[in-house]
N, CA, C and O atoms as CSV, one atom per row, in Angstrom:
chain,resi,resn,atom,element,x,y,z
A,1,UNK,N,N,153.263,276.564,223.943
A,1,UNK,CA,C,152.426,276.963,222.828
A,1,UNK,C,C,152.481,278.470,222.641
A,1,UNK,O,O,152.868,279.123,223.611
A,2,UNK,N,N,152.108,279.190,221.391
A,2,UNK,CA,C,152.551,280.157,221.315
A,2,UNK,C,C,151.169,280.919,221.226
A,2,UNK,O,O,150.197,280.164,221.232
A,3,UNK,N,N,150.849,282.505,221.132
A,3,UNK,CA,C,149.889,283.249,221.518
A,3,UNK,C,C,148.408,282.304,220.527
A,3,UNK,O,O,147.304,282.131,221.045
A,4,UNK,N,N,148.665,281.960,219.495
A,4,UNK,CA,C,147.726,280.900,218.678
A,4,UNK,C,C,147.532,279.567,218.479
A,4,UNK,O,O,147.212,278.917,217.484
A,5,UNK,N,N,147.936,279.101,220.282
A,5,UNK,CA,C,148.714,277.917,220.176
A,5,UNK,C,C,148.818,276.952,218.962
A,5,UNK,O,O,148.337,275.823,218.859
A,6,UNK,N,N,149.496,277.599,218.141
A,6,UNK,CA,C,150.300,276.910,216.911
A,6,UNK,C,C,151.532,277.237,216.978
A,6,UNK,O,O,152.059,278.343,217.102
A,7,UNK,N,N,152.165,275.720,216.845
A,7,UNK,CA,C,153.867,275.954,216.744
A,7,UNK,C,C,154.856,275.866,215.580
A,7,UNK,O,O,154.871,274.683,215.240
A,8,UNK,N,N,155.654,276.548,214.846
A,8,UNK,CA,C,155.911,276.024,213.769
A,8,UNK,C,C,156.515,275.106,214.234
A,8,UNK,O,O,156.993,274.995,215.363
A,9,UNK,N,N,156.528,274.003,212.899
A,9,UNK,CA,C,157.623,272.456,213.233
A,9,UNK,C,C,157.998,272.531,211.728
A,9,UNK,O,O,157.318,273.051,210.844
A,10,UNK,N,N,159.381,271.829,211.574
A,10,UNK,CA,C,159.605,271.261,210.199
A,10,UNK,C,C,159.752,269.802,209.944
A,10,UNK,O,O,160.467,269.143,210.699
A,11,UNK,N,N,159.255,269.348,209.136
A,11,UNK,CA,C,159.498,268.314,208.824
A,11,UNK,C,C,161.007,267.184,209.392
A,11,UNK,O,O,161.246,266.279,210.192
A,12,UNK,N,N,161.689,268.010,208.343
A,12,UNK,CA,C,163.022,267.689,208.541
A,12,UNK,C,C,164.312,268.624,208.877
A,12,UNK,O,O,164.078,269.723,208.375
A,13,UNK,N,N,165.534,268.632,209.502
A,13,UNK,CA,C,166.216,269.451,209.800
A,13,UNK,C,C,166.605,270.114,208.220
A,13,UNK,O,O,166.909,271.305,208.141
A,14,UNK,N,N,166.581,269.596,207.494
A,14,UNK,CA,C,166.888,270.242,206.078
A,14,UNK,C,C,165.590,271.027,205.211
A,14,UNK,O,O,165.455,271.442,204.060
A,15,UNK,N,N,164.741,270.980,206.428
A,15,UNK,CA,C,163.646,272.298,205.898
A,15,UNK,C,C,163.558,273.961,206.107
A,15,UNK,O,O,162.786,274.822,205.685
A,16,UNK,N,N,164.962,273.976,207.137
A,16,UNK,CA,C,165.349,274.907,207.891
A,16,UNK,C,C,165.722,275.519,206.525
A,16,UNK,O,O,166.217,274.932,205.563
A,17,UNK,N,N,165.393,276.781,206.634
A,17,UNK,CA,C,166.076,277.396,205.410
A,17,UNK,C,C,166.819,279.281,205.750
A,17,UNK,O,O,166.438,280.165,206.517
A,18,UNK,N,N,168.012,279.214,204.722
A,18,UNK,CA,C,168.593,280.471,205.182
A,18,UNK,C,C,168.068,281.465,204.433
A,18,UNK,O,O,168.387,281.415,203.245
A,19,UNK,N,N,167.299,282.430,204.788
A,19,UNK,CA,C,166.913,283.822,204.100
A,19,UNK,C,C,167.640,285.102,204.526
A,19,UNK,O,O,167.570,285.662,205.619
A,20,UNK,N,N,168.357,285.456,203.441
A,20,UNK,CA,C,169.228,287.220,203.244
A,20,UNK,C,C,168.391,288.057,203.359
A,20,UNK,O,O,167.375,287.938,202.673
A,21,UNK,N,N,168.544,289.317,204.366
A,21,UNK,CA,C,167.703,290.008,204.633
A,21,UNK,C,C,168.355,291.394,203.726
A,21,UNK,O,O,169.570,291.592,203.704
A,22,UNK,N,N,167.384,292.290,203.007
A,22,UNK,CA,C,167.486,293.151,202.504
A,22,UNK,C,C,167.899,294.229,203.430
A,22,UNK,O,O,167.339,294.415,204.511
A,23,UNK,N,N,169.148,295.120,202.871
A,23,UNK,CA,C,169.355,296.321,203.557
A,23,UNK,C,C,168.480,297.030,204.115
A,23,UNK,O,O,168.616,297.523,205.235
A,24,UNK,N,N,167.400,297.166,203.324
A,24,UNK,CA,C,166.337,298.055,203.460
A,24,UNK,C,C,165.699,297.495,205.086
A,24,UNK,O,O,165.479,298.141,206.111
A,25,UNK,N,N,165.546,296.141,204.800
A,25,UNK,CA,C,165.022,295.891,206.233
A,25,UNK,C,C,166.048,296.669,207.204
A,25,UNK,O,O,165.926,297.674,207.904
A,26,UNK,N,N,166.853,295.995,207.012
A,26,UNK,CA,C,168.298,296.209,208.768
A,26,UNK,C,C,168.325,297.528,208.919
A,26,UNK,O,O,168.552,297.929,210.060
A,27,UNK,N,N,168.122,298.468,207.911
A,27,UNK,CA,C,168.097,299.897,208.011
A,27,UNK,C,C,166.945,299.961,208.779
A,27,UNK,O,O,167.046,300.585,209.835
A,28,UNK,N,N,165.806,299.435,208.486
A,28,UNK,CA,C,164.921,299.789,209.092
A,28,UNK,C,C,164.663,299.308,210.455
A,28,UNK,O,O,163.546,299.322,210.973
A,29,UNK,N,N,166.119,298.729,211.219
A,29,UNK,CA,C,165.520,298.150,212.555
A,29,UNK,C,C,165.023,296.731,212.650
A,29,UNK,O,O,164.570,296.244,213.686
A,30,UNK,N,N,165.125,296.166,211.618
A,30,UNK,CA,C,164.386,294.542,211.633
A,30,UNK,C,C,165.272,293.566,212.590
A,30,UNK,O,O,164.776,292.779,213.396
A,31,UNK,N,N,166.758,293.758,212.353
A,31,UNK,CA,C,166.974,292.671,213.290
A,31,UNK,C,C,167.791,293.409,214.658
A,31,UNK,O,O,168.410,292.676,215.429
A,32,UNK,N,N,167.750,294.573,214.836
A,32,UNK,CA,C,167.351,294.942,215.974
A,32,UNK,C,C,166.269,294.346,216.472
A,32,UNK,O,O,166.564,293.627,217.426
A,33,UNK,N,N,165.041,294.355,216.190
A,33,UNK,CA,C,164.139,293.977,216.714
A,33,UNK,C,C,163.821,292.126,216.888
A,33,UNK,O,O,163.290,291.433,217.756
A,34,UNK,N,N,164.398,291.885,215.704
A,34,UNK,CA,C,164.274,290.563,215.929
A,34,UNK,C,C,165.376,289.862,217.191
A,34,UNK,O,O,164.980,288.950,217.917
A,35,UNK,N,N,166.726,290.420,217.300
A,35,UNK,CA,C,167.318,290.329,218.803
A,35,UNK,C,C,166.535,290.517,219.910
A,35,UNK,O,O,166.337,289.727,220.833
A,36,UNK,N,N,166.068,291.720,219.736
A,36,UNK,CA,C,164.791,291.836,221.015
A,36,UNK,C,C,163.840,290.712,221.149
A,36,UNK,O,O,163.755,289.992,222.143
A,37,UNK,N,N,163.336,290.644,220.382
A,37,UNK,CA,C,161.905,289.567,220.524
A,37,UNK,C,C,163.163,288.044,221.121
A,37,UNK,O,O,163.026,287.557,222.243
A,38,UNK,N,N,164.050,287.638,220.330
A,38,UNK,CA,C,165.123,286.572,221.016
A,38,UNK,C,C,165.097,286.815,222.620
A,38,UNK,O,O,164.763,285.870,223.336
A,39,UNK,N,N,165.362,287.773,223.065
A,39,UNK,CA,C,165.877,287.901,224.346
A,39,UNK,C,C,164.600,287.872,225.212
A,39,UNK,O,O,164.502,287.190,226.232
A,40,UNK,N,N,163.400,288.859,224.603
A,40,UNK,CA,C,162.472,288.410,225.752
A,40,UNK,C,C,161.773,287.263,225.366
A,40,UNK,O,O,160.770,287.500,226.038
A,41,UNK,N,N,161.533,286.284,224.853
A,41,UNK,CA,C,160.429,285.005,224.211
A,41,UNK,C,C,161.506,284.270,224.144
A,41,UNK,O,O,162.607,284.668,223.763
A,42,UNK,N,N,161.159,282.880,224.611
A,42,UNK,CA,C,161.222,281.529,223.825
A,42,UNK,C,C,160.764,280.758,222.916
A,42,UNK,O,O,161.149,279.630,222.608
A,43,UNK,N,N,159.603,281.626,222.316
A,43,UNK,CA,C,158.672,281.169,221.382
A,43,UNK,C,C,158.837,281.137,220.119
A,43,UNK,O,O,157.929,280.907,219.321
A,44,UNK,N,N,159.707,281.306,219.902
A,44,UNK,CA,C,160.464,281.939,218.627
A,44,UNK,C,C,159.910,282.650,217.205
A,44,UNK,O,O,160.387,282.836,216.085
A,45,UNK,N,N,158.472,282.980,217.965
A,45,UNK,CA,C,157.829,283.973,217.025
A,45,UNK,C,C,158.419,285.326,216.917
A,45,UNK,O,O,158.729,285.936,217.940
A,46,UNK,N,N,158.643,285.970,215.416
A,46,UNK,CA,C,158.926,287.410,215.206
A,46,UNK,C,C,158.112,288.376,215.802
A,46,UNK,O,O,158.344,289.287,216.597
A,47,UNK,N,N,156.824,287.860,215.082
A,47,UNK,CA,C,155.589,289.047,215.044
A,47,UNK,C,C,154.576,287.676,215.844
A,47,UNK,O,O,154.175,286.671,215.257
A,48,UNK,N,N,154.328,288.048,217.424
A,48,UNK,CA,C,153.610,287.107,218.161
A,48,UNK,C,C,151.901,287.018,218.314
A,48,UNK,O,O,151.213,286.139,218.834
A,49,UNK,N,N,151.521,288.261,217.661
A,49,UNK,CA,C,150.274,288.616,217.659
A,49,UNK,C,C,149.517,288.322,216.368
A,49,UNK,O,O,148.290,288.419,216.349
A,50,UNK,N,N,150.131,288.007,215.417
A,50,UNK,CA,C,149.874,287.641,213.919
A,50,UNK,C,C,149.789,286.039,213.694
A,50,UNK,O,O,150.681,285.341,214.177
A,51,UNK,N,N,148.595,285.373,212.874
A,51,UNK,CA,C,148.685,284.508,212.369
A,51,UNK,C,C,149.395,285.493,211.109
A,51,UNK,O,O,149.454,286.720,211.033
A,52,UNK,N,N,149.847,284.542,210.265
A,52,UNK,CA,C,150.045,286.048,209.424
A,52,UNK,C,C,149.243,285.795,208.280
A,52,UNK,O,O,148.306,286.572,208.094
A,53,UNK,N,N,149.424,284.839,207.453
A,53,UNK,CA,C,148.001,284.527,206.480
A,53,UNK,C,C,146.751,285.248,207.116
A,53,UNK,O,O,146.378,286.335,206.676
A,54,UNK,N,N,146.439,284.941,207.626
A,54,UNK,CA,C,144.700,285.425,208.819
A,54,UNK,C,C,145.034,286.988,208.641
A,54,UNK,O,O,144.344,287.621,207.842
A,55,UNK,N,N,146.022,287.619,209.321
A,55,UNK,CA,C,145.654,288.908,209.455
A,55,UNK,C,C,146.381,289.525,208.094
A,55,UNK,O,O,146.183,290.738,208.029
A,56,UNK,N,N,147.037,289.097,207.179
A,56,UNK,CA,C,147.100,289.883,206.047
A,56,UNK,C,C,145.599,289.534,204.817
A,56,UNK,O,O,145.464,290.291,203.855
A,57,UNK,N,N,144.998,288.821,204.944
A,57,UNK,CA,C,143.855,288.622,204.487
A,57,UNK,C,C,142.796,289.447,204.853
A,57,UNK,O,O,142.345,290.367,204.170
A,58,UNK,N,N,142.198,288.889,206.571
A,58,UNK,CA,C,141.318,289.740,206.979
A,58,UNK,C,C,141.789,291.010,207.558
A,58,UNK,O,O,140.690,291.566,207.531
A,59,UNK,N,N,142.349,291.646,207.918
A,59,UNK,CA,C,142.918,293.180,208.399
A,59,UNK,C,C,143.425,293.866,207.543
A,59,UNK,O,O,142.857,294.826,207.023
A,60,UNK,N,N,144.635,293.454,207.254
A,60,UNK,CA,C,145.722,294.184,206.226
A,60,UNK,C,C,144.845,294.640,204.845
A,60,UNK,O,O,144.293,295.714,204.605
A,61,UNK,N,N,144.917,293.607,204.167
A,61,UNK,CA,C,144.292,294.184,202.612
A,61,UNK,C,C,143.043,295.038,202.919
A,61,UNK,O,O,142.888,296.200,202.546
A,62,UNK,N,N,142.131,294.273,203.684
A,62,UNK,CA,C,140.811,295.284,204.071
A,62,UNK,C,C,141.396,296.552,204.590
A,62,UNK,O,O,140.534,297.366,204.260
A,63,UNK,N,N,141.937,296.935,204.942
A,63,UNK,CA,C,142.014,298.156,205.743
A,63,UNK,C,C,142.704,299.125,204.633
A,63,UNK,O,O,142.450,300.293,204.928
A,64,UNK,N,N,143.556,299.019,203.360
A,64,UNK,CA,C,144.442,299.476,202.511
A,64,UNK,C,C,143.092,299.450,200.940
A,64,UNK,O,O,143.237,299.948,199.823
A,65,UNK,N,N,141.655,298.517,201.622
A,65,UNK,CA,C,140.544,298.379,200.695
A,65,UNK,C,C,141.201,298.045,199.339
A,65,UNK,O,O,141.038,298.436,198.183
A,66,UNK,N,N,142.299,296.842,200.179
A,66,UNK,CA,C,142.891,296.508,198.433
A,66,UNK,C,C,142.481,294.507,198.027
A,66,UNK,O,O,142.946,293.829,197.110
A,67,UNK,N,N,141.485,294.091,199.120
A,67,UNK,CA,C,141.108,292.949,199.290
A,67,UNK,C,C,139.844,292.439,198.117
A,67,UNK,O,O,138.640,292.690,198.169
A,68,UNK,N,N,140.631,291.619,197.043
A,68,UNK,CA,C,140.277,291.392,196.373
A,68,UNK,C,C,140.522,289.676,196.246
A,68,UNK,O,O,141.372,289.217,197.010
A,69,UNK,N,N,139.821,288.723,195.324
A,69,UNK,CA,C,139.541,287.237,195.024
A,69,UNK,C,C,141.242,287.173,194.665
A,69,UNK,O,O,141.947,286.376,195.283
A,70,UNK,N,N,141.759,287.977,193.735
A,70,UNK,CA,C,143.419,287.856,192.856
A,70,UNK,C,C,144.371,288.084,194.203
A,70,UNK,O,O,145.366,287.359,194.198
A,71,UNK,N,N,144.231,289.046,195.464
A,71,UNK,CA,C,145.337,289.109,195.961
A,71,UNK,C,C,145.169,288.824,197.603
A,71,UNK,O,O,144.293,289.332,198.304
A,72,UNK,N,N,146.064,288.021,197.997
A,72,UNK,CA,C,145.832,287.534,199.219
A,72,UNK,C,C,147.432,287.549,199.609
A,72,UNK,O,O,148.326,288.057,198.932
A,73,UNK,N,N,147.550,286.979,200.662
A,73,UNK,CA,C,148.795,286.899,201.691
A,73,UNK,C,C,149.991,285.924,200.657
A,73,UNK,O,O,151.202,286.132,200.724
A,74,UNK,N,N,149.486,285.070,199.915
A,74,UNK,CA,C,150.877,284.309,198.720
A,74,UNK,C,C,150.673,285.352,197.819
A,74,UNK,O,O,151.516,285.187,196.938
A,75,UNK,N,N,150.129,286.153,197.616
A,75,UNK,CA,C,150.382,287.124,196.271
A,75,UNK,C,C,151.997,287.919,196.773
A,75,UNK,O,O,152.935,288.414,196.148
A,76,UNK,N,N,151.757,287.759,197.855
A,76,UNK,CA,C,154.013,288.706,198.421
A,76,UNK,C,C,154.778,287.238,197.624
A,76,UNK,O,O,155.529,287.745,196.791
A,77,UNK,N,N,154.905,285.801,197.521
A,77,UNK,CA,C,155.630,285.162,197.290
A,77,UNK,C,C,155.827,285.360,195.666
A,77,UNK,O,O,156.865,285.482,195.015
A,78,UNK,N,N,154.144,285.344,195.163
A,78,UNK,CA,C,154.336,285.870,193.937
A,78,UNK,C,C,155.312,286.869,192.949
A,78,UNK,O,O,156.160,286.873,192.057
A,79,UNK,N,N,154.392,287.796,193.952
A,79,UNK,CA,C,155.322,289.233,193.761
A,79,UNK,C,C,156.904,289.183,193.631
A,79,UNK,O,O,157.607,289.697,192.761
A,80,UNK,N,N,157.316,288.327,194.872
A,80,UNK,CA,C,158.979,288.395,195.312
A,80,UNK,C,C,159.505,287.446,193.893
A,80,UNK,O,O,160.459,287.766,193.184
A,81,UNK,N,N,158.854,286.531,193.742
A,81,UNK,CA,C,159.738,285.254,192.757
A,81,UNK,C,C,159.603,286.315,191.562
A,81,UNK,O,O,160.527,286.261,190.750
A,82,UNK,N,N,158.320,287.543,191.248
A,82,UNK,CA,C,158.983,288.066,189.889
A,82,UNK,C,C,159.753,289.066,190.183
A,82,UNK,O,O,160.085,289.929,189.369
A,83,UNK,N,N,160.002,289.038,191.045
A,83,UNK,CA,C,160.878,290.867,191.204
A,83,UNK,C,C,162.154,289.744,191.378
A,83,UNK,O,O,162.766,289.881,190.319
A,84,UNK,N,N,162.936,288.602,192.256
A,84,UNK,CA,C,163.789,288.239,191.875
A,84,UNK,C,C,164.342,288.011,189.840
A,84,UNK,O,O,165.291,288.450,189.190
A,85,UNK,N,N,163.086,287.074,189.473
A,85,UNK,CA,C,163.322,286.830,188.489
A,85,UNK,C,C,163.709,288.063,187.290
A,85,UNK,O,O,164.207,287.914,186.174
A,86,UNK,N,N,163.296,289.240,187.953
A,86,UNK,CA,C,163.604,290.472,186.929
A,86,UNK,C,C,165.071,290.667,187.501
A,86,UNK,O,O,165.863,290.897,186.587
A,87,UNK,N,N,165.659,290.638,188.770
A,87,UNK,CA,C,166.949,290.707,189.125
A,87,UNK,C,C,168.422,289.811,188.328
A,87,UNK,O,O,169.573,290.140,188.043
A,88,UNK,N,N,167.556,288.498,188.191
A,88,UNK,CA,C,168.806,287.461,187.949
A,88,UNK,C,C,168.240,286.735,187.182
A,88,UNK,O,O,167.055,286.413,187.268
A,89,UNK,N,N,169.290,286.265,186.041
A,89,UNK,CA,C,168.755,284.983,185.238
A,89,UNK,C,C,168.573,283.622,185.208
A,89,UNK,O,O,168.214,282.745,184.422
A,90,UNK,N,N,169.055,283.797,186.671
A,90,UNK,CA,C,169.474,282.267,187.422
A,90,UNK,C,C,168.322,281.890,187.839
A,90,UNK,O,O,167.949,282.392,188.899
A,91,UNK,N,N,167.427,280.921,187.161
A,91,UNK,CA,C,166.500,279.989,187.641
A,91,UNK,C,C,166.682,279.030,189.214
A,91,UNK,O,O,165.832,278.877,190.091
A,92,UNK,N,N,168.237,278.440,189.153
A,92,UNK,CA,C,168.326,278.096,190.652
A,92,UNK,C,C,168.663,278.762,191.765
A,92,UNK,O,O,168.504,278.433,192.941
A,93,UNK,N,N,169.393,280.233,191.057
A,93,UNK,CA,C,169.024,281.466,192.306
A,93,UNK,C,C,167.643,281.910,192.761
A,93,UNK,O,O,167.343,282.501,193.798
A,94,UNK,N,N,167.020,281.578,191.959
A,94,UNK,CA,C,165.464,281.880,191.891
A,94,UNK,C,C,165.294,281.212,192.975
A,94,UNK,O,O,165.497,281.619,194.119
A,95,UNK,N,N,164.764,279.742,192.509
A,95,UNK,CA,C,164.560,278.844,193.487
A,95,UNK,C,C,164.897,278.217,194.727
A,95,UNK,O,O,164.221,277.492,195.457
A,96,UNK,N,N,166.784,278.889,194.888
A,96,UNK,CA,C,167.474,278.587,196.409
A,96,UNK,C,C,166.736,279.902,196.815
A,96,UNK,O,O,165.940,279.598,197.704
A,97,UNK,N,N,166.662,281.328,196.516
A,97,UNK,CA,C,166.042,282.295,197.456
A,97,UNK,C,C,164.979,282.247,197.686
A,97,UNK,O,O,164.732,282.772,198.772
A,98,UNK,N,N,163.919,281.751,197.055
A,98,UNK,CA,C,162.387,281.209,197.550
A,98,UNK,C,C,162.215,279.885,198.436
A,98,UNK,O,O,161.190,279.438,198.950
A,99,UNK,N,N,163.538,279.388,198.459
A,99,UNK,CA,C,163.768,278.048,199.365
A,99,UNK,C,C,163.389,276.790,198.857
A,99,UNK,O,O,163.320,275.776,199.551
A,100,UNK,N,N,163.086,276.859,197.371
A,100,UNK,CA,C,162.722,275.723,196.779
A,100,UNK,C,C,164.244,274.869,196.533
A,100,UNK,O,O,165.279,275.525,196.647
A,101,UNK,N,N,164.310,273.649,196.254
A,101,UNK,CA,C,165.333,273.217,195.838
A,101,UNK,C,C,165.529,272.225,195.055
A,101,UNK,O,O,164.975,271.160,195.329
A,102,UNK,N,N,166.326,272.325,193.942
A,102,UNK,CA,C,165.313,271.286,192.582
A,102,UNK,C,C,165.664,269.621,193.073
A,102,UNK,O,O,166.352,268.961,193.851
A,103,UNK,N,N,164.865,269.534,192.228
A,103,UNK,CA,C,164.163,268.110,192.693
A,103,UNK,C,C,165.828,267.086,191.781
A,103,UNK,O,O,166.611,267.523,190.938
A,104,UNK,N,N,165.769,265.409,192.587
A,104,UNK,CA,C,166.539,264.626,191.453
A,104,UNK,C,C,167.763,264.661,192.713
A,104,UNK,O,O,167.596,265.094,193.853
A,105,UNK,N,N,169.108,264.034,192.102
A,105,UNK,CA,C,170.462,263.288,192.515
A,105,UNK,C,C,171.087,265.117,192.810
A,105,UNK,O,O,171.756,265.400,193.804
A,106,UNK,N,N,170.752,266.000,191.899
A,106,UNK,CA,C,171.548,267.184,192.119
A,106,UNK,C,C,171.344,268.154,193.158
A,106,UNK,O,O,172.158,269.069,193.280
A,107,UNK,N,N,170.204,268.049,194.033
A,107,UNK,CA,C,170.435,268.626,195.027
A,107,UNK,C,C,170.842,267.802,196.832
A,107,UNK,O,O,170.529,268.092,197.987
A,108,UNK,N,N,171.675,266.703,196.181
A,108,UNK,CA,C,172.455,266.700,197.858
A,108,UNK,C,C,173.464,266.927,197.111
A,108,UNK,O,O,174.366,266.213,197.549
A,109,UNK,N,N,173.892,267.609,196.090
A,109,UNK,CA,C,175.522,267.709,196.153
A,109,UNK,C,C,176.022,269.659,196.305
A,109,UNK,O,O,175.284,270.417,195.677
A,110,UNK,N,N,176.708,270.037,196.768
A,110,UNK,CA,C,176.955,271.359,197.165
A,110,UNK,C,C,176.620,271.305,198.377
A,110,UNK,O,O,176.304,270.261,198.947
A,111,UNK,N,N,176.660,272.668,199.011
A,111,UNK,CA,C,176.369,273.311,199.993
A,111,UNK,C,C,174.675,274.292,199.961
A,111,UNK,O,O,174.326,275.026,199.037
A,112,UNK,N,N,173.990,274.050,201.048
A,112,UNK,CA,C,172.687,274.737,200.679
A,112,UNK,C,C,173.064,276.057,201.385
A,112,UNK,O,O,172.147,276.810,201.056
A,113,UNK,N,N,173.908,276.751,202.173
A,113,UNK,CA,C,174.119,277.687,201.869
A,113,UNK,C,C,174.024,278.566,201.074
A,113,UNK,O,O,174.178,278.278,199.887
A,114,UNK,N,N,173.707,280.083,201.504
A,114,UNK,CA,C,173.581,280.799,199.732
A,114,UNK,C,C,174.881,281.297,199.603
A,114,UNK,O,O,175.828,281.300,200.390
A,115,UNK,N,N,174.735,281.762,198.342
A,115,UNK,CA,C,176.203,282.164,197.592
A,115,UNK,C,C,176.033,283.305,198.061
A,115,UNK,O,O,175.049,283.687,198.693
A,116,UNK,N,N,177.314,284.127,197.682
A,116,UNK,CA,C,177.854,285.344,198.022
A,116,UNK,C,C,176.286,286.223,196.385
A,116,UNK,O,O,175.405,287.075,196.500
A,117,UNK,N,N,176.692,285.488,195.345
A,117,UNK,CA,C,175.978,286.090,194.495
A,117,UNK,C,C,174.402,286.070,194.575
A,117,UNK,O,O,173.653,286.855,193.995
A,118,UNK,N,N,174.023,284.983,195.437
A,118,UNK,CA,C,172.660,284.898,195.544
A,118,UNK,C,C,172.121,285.766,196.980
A,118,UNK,O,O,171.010,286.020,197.444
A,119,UNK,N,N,173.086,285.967,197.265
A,119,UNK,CA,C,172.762,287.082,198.820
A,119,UNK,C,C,172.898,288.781,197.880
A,119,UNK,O,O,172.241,289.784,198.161
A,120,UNK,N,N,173.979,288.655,196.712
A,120,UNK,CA,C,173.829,290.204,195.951
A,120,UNK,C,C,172.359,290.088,195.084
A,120,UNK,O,O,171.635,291.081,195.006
A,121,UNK,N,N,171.942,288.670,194.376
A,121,UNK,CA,C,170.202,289.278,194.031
A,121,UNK,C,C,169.523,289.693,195.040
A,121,UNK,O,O,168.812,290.602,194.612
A,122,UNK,N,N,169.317,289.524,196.272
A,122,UNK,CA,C,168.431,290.327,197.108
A,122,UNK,C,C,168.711,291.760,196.920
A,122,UNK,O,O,167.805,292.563,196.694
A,123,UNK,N,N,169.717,292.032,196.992
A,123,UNK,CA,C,170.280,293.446,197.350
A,123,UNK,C,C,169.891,294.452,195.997
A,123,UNK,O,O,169.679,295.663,195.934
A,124,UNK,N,N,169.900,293.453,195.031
A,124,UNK,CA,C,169.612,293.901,193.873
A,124,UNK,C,C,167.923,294.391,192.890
A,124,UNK,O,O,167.597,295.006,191.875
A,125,UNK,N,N,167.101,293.410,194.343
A,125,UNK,CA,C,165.808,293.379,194.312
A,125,UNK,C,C,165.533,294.642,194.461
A,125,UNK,O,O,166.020,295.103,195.494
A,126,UNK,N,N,164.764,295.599,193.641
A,126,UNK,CA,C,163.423,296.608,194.721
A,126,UNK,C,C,162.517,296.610,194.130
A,126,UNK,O,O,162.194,296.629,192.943
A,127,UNK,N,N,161.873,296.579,195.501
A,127,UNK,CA,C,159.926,296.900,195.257
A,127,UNK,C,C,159.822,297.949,194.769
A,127,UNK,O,O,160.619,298.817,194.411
A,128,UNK,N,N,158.277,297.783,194.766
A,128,UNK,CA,C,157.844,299.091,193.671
A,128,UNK,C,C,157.283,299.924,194.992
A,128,UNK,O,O,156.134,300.365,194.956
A,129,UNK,N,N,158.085,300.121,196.114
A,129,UNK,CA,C,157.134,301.050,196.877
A,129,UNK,C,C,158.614,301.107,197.858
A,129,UNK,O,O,159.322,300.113,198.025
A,130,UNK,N,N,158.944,302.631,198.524
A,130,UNK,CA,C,159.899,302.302,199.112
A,130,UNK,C,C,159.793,302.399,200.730
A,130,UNK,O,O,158.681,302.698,201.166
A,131,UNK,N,N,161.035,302.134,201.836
A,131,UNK,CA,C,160.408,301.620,202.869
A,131,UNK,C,C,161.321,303.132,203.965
A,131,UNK,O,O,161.279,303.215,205.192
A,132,UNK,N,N,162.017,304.072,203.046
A,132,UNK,CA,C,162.898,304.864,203.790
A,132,UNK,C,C,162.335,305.558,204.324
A,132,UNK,O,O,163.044,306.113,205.164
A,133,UNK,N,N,161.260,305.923,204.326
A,133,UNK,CA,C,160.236,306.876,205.945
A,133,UNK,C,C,160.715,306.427,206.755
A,133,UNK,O,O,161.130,307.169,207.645
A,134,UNK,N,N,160.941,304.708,206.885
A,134,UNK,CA,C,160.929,303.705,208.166
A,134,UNK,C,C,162.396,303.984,208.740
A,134,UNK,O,O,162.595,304.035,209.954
A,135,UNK,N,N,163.379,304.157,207.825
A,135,UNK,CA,C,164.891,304.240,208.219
A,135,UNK,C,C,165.628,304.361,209.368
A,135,UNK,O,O,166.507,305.203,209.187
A,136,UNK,N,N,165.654,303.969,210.291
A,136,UNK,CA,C,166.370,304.133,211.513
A,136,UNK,C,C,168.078,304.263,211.979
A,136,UNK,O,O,168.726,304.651,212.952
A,137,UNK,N,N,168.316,303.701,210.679
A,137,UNK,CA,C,170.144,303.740,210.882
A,137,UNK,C,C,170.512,304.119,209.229
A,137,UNK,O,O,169.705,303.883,208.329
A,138,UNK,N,N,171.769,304.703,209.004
A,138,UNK,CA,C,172.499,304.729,207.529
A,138,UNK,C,C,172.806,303.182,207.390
A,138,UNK,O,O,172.976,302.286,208.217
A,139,UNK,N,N,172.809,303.236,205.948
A,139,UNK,CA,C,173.627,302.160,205.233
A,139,UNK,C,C,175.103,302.465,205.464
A,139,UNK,O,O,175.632,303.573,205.374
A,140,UNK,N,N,175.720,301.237,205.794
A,140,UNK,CA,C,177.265,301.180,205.764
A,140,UNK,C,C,177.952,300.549,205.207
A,140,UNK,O,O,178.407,299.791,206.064
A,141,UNK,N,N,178.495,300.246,204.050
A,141,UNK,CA,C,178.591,299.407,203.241
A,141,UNK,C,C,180.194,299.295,202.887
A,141,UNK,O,O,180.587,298.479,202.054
């Protein structure tokens, strides 16, 4: 069991889903760190001290006194599906990078892999706030 003894489980092996990590993260050390946390834990938590709903609700927003009824811990999914959707016009790029996958006969056919082009909308994404204070390595591209 893990520090909240809650474990994630998925349903099904096809709930597993692949997420492209933004430059901005890896610059910033993210999967450096996420190797680390691999090597010491079996738990396969990132961040082991976080429910993360719970503490971006009660801690996070309170503490930034930006905790309001409109914005809570799904307001980031929000946020992300319109900042993709301002990136790409692709409704099912939309929906393979949020991990949705449309419904009907057409999604067992392909590969759920992402595309080369749906790994360039991430790249293509930015927030409205930037993260390069954090920067730990150059981009190498």
């Amino acid at each position: 069991m893990s520090h909240h003894e809650h474990k994630k489980t998925t349903k099904t092996t096809s709930s597993f889903r692949q997420i492209p990590v933004h430059d901005d993260l890896i610059r910033c050390g993210f999967l450096d760190y996420v190797e680390t946390r691999k090597q010491g834990t079996s738990d396969g938590r990132i961040f082991p001290d976080f429910r993360y709903s719970n503490w971006w609700n009660q801690c996070f927003l309170p503490s930034l006194d930006l905790k309001t009824d409109q914005l809570c811990y799904h307001s980031l999914r929000h946020g992300f599906r319109d900042l993709l959707r301002e990136a790409t016009p692709s409704q099912e790029a939309v929906d393979r990078l949020m991990g949705h996958w449309r419904e009907g006969t057409g999604k067992i056919y392909g590969s759920r892999d992402l595309l080369p082009s749906e790994t360039a909308v991430i790249e293509s994404v930015r927030p409205p706030v930037t993260l390069a204070h954090l920067f730990c390595q150059p981009l190498n591209r």
